[in-house]
N, C-alpha and C positions, 0 to 999 in steps of 0.2 A: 306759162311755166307751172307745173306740178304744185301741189303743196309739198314741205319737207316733213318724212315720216316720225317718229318717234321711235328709237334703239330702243324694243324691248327687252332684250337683257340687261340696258344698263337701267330701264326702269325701273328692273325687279331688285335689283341692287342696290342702286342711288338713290338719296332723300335728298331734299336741299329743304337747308333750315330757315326759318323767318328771316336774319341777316344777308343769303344767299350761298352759305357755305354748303359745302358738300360734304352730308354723314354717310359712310358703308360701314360694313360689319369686317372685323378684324380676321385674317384670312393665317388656315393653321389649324382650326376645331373640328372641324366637322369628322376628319376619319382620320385616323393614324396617329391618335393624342395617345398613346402606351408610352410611348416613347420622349413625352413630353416631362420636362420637371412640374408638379404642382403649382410652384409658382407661377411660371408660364402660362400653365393653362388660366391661370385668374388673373393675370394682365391681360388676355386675349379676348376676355369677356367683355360685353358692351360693343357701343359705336366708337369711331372715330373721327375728326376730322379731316376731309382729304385738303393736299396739299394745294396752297392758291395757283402753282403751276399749272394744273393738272384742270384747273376749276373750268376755264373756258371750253374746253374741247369737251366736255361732259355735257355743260349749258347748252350746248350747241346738240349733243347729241339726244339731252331729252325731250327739245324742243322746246319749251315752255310746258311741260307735263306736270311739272311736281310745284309749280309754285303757286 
C-alpha cells in the first residue's frame, strides 16, 4: 500500500500549534473589504482557532506535516 500524500492546500492554509490545535487565517480580507465596517475589518485580523470538530479530518489530511 502506497504512502498517504499531504493536502497541499490545506498545508498552505493550516498550522497546528504546540497543543495540537489547528490555527487559519480569518476568511473576508483579502478582496471586497469596501464594503466591510472598520470594525470588521480589525476583528478579522490575526489567526484563529479551528473548531475541535473540524481538528481530526484536517490531521488526517496534513498527514503529519506541520507538527
Amino acid at each position: 500500500m502506497p504512502k498517504m500524500k499531504t493536502h497541499k492546500g490545506t498545508k498552505k492554509r493550516f498550522r497546528l500549534t504546540a497543543k495540537g490545535h489547528i490555527k487559519h487565517r480569518q476568511c473576508g480580507t483579502s478582496h471586497l473589504a469596501t464594503r466591510l465596517t472598520s470594525k470588521r475589518t480589525r476583528n478579522l485580523r490575526g489567526t484563529r482557532v479551528l473548531a475541535e470538530v473540524d481538528e481530526p479530518m484536517l490531521i488526517k489530511a496534513l498527514n503529519g506535516y506541520s507538527y
